[in-house]
Backbone as CSV, one residue per row, in Angstrom:
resi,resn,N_x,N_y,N_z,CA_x,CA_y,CA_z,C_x,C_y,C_z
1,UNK,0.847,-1.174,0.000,0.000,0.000,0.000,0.894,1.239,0.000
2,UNK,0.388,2.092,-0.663,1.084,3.045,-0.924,1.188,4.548,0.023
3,UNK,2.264,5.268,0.823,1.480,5.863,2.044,1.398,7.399,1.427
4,UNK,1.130,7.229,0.273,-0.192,8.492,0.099,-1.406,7.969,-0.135
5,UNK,-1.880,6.846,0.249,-3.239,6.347,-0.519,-3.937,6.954,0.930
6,UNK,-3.736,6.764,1.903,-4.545,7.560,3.190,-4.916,9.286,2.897
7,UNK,-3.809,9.705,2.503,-3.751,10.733,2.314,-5.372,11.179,1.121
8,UNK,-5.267,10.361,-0.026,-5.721,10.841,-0.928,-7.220,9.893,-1.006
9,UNK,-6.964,9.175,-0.243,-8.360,8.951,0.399,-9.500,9.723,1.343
10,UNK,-8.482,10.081,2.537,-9.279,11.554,3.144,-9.486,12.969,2.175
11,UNK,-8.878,13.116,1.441,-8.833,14.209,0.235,-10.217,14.433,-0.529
12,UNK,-10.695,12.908,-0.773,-11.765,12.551,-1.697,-13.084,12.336,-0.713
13,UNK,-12.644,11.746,0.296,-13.909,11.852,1.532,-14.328,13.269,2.111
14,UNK,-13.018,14.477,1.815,-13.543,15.652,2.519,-14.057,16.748,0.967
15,UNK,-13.757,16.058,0.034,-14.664,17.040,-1.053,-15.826,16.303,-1.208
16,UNK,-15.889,15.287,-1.265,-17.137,14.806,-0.932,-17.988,15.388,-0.120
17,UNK,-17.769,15.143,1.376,-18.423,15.730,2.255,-19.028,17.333,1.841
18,UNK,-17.953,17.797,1.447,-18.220,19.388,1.002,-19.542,19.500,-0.372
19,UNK,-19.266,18.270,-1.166,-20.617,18.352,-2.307,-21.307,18.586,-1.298
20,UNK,-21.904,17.351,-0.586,-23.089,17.310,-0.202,-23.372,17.942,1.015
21,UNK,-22.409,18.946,1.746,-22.874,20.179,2.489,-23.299,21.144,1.592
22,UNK,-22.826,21.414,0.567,-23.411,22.470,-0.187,-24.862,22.315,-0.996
23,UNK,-24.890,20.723,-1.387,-26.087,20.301,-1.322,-27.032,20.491,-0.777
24,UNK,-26.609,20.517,0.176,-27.805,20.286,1.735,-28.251,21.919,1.873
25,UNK,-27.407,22.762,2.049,-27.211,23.826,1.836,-28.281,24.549,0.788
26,UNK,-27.812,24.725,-0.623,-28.548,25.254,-1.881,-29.901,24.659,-1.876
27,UNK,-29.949,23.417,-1.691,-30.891,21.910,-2.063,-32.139,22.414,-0.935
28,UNK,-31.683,22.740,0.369,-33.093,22.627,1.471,-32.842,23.841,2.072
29,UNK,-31.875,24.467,2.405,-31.801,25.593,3.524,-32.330,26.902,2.490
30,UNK,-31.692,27.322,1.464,-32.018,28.411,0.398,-32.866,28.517,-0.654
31,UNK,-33.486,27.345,-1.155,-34.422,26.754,-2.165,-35.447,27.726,-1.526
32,UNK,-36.173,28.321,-2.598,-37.249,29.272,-2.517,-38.345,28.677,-2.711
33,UNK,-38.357,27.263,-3.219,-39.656,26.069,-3.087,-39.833,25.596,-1.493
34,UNK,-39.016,25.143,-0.806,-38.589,25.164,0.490,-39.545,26.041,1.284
35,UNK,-38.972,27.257,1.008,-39.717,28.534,2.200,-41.004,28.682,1.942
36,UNK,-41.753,28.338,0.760,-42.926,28.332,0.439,-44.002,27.204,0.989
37,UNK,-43.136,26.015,0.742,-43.673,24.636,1.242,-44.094,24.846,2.764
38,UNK,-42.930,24.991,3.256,-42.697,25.131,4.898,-43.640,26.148,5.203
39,UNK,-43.905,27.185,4.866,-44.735,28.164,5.697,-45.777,28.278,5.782
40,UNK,-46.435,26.933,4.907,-48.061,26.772,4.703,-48.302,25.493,5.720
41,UNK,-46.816,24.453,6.446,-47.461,23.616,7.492,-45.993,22.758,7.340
42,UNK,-46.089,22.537,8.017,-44.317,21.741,8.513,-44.596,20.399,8.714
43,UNK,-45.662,19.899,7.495,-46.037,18.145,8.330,-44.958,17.235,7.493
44,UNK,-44.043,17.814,6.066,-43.164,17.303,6.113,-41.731,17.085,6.466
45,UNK,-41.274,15.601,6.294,-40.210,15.397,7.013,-38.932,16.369,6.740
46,UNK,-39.218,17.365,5.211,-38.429,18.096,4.991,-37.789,19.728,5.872
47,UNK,-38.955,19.642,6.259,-39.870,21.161,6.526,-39.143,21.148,7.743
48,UNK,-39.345,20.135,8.606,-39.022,19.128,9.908,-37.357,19.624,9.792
49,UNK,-36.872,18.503,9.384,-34.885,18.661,9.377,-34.979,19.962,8.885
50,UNK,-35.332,20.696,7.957,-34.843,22.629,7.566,-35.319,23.338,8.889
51,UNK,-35.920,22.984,9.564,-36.119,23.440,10.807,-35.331,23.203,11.983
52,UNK,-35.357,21.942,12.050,-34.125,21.845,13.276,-32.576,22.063,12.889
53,UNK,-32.512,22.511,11.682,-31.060,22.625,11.021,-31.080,23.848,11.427
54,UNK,-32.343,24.673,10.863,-32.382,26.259,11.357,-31.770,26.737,12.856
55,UNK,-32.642,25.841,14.000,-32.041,26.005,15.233,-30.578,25.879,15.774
56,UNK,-30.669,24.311,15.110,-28.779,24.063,15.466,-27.823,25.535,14.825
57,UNK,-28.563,25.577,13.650,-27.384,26.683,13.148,-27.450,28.111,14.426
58,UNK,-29.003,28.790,14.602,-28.853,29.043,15.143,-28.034,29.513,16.978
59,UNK,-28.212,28.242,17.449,-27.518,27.971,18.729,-26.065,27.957,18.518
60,UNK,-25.417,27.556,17.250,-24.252,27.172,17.108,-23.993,26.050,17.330
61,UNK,-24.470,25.300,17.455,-24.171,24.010,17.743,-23.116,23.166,17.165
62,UNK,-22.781,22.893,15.707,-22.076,22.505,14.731,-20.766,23.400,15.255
63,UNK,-20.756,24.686,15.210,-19.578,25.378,15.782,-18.490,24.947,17.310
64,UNK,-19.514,24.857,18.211,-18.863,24.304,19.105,-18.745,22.788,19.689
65,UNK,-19.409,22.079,18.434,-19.094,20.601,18.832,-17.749,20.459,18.058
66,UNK,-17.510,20.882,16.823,-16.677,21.238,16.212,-15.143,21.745,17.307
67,UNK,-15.772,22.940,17.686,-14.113,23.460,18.410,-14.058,22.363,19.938
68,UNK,-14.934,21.975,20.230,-14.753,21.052,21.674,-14.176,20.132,20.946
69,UNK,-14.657,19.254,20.115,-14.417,17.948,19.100,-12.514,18.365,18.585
70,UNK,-12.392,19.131,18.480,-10.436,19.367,17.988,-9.830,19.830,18.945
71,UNK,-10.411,20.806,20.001,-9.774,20.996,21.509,-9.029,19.679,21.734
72,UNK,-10.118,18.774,22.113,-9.892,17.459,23.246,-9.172,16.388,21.972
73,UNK,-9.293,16.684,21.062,-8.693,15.875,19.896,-6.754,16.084,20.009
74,UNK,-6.365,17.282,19.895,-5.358,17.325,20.013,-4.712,17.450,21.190
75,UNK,-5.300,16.984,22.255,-4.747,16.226,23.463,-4.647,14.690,23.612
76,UNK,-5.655,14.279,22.693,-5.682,12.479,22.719,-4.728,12.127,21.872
77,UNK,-4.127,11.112,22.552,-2.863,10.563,21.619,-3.763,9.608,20.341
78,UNK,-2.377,9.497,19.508,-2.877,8.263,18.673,-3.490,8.175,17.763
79,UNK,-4.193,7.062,17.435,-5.396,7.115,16.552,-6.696,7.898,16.939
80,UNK,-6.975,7.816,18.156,-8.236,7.677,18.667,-8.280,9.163,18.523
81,UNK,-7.035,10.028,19.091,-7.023,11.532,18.366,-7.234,11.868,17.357
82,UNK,-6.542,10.890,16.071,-6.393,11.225,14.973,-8.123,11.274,14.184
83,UNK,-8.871,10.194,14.602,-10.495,9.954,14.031,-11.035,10.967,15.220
84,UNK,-10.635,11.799,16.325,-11.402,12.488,16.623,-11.517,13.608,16.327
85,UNK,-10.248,13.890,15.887,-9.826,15.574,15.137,-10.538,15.615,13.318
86,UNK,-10.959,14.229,12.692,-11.291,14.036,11.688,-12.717,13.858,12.001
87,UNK,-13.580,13.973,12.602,-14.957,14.405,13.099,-14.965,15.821,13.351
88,UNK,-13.876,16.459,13.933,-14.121,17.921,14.195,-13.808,18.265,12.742
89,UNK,-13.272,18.129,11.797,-13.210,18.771,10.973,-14.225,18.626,10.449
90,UNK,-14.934,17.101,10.123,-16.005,17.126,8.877,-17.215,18.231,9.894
91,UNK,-17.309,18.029,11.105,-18.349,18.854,11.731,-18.037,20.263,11.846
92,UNK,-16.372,20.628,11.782,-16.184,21.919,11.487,-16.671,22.991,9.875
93,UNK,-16.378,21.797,9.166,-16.814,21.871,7.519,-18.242,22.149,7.676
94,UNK,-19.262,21.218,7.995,-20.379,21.554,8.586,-20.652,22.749,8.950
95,UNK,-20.474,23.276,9.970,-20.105,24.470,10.765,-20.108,25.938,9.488
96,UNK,-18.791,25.637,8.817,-18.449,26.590,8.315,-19.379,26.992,6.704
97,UNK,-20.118,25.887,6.202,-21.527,25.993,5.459,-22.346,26.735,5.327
98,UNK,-22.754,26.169,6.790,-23.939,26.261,7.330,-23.927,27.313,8.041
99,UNK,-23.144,28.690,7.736,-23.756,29.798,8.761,-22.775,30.065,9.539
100,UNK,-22.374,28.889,10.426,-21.174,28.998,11.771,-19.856,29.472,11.914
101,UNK,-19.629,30.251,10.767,-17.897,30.557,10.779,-16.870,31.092,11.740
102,UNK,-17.617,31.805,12.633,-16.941,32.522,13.778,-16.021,31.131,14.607
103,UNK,-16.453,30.131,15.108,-15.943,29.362,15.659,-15.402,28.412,14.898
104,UNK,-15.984,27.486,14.045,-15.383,26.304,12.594,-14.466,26.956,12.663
105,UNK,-14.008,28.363,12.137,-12.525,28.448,11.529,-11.623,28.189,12.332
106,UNK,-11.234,28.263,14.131,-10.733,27.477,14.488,-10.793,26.605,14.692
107,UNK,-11.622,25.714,14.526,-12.596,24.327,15.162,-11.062,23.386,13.616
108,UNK,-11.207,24.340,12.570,-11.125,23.817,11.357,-9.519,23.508,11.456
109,UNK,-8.806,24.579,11.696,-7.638,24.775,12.022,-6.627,23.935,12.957
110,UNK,-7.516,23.660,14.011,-7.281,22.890,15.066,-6.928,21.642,14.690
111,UNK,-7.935,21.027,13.805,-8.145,19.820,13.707,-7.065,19.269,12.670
112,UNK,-7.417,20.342,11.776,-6.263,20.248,10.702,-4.707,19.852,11.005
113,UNK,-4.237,20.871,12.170,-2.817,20.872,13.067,-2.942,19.091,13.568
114,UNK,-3.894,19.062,14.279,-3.559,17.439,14.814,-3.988,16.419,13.429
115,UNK,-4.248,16.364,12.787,-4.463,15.544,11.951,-3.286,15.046,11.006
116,UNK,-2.354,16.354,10.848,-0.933,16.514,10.404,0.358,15.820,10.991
117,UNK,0.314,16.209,12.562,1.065,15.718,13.346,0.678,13.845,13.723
118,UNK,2.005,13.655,13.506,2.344,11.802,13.581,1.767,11.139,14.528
119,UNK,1.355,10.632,14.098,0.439,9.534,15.296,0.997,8.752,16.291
120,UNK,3.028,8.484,15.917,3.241,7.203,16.630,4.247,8.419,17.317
121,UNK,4.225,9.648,17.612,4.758,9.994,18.484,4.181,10.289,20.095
122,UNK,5.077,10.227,20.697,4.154,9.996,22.168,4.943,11.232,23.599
123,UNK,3.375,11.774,23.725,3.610,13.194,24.751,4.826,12.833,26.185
């Protein structure tokens, strides 16, 4: 195996991810069919998730699960750091979409730094 294939595997999993935030994004949050649907009765399941997406964005939520999620990430050794700082990012990516940028951009940063740094070195 080749040791950029990790590399260029997460590469393709995080533009990915990014289609289909922007998806999610253009597709349900900004769609002007959307705001029309929704404001005549919220009995669908669509209406439903654009709504509680609304709140989370609101509260920040995505933002600071994000910066808690790469905080405590780049204190955990190892792997278990390494897949936790790679949740703060895709949830920082999230974050930074969807509204949340004030916090994601370090949430993003963070995660990025530990994700870089070697796994088999030890504090």
């Amino acid at each position: 195996m080749s040791r950029r294939l990790p590399l260029v595997v997460l590469l393709v999993v995080l533009a990915l991810w990014l289609a289909a935030l922007y998806g999610l994004r253009y597709g349900l949050m900004e769609d002007v069919q959307w705001v029309g649907l929704c404001s005549e009765g919220a009995a669908r399941w669509q209406c439903q998730v654009r709504a509680n997406l609304g709140l989370m964005i609101h509260f920040g939520v995505f933002g600071w699960g994000a910066l808690v999620a790469s905080v405590i990430a780049f204190f955990v050794p190892r792997r278990s750091g390494w897949a936790l700082a790679l949740g703060g990012l895709l949830l920082g990516m999230l974050a930074l979409v969807l509204y949340s940028a004030s916090l994601a951009v370090f949430a993003v940063v963070i995660a990025g730094l530990r994700l870089v740094r070697p796994t088999n070195v030890r504090p």
